[in-house]
C-alpha positions as CSV (number, residue, x, y, z in Angstrom):
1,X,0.0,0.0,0.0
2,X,2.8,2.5,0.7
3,X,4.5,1.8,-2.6
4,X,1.3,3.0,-4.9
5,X,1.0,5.6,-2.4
6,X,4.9,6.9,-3.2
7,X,4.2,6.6,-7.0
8,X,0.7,8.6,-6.9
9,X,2.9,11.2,-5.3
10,X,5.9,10.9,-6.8
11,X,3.1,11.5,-10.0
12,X,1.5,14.5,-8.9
13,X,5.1,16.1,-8.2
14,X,5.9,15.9,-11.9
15,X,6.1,19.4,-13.6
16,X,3.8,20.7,-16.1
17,X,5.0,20.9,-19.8
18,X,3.5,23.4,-21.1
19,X,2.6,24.0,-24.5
20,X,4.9,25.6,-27.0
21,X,3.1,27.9,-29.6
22,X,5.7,30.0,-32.6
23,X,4.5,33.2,-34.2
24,X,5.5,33.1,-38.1
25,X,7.8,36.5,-37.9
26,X,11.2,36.9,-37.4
27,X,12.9,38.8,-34.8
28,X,16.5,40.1,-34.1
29,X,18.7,40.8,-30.7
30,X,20.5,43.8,-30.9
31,X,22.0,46.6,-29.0
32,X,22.5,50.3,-28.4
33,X,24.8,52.9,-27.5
34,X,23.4,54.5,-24.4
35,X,24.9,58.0,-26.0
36,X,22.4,57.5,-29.3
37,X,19.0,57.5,-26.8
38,X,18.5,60.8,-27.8
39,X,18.4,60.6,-31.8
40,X,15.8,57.4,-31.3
41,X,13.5,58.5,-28.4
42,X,10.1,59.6,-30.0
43,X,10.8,56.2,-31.6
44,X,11.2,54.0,-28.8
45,X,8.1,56.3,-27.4
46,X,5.8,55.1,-30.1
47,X,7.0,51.2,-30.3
48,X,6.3,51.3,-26.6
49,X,3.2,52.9,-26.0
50,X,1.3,53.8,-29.2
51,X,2.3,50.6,-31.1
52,X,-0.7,48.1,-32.3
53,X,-0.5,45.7,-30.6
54,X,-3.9,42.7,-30.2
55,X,-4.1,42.4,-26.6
56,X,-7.6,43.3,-26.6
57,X,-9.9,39.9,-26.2
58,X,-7.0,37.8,-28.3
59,X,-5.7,34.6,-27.0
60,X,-2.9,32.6,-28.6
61,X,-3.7,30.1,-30.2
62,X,-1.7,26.9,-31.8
63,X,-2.0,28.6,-35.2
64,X,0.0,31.8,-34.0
65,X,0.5,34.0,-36.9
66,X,2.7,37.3,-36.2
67,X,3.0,39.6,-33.0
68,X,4.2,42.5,-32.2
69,X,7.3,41.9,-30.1
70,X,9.2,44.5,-28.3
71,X,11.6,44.2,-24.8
72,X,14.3,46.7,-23.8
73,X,16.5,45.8,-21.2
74,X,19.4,48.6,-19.9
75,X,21.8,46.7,-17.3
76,X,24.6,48.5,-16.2
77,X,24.9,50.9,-18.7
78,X,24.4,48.3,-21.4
79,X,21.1,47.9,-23.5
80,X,19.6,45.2,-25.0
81,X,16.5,44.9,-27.7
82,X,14.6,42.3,-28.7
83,X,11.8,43.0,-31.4
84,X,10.4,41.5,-34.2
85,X,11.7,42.6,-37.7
86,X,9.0,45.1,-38.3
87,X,9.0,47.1,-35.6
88,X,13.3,47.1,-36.1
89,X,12.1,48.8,-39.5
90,X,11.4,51.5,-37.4
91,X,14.5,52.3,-35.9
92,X,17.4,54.0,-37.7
93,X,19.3,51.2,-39.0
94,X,22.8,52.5,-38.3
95,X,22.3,52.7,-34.7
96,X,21.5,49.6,-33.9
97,X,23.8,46.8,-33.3
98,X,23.8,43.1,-33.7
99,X,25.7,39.8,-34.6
100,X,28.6,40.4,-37.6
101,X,26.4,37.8,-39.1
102,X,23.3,39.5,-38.8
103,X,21.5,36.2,-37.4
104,X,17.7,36.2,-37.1
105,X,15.6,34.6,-34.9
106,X,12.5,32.9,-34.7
107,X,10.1,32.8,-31.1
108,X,8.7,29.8,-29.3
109,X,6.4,30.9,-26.5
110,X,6.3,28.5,-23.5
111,X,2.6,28.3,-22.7
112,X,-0.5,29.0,-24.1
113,X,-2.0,30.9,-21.3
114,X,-0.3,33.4,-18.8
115,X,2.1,31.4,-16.6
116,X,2.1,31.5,-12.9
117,X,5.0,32.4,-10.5
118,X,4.9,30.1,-8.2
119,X,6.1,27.5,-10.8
120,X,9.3,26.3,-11.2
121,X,11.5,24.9,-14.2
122,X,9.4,26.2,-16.8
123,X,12.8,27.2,-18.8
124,X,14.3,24.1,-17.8
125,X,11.8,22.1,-19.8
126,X,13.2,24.1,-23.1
127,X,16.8,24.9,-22.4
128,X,17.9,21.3,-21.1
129,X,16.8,19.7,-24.6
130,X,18.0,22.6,-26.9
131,X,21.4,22.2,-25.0
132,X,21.5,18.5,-25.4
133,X,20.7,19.3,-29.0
134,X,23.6,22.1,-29.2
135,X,20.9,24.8,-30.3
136,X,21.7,28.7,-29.1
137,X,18.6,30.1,-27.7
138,X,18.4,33.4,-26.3
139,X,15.6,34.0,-23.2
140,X,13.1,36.4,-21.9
141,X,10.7,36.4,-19.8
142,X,7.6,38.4,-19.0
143,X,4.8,38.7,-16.7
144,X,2.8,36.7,-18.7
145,X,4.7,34.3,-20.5
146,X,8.3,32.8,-21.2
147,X,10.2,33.0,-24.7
148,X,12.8,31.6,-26.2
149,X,14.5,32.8,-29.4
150,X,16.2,30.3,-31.4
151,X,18.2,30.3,-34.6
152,X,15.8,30.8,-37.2
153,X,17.2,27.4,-39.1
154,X,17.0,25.6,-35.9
155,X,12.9,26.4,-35.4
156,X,11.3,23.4,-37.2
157,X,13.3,20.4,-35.3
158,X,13.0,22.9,-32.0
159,X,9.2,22.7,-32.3
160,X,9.1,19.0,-33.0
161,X,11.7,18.1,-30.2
162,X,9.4,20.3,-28.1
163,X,6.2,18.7,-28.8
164,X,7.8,15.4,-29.1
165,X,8.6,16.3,-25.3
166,X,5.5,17.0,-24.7
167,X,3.9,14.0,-25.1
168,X,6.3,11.6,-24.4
169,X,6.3,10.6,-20.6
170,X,9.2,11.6,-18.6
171,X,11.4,9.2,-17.5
């Protein structure tokens, strides 16, 4: 009796997996000189607060098209962007830095409703099998959700090691 008692917990301690869903669009990881704030402001003013965005009554869905994709990160004097390629067609393209290689990315979103804080090793559950798989991803997290950018070549056998993850019981 104790032994189906330590598998029926031993069952409801396993993590969730959540879904993975993957807009369509392309996005890019850059960075800024702190001194060239000033020549891009009224533009980082409108991608932040006057952008479109469909917020309003949308939920993601498994058939994610495009969205709008924006973070800005300044850490110790150093600043980071993450958007998606139409928004960067705002920006002045000689001020913004990236890769010699120019890499883009493409976004897989870990769950496909708002995540909760209280749960742990939701990254985990995507970084441990692109590592095993020797696939760069770069992370960020929001209130709402968790993203990982991969290479954009790298995006179809992410997805399928993802779902394959998914629904394969852990061992």
């Amino acid at each position: 009796m104790s032994c189906i008692h330590f598998l029926v917990s031993l069952e409801a301690m396993k993590p969730i997996v959540h879904p993975v869903l993957s807009p369509q669009n392309q996005f890019c990881v850059m960075s800024l000189d702190p001194e060239t704030l000033p020549a891009i402001a009224t533009t980082l003013i409108d991608v932040l607060f006057y952008s479109n965005s469909a917020k309003d009554g949308a939920h993601p869905t498994q058939a994610l098209d495009c969205i709008k994709f924006f973070s800005f990160s300044l850490i110790e004097g150093y600043i980071s962007l993450v958007m998606d390629t139409e928004t960067q067609r705002q920006f002045p393209s000689n001020l913004l830095f990236t890769s010699s290689s120019g890499e883009l990315w493409r976004m897989v979103r870990i769950g496909g409703q708002p995540l909760g804080f209280d749960e742990c090793g939701i990254v985990a559950q995507i970084s441990q099998p692109l590592a095993d798989a020797d696939i760069s991803a770069y992370y960020i997290s929001t209130f709402s959700f968790d993203h990982a950018l991969v290479p954009e070549e790298d995006i179809s056998s992410v997805i399928d090691m993802l779902q394959q993850q998914r629904t394969e019981p852990s061992h």
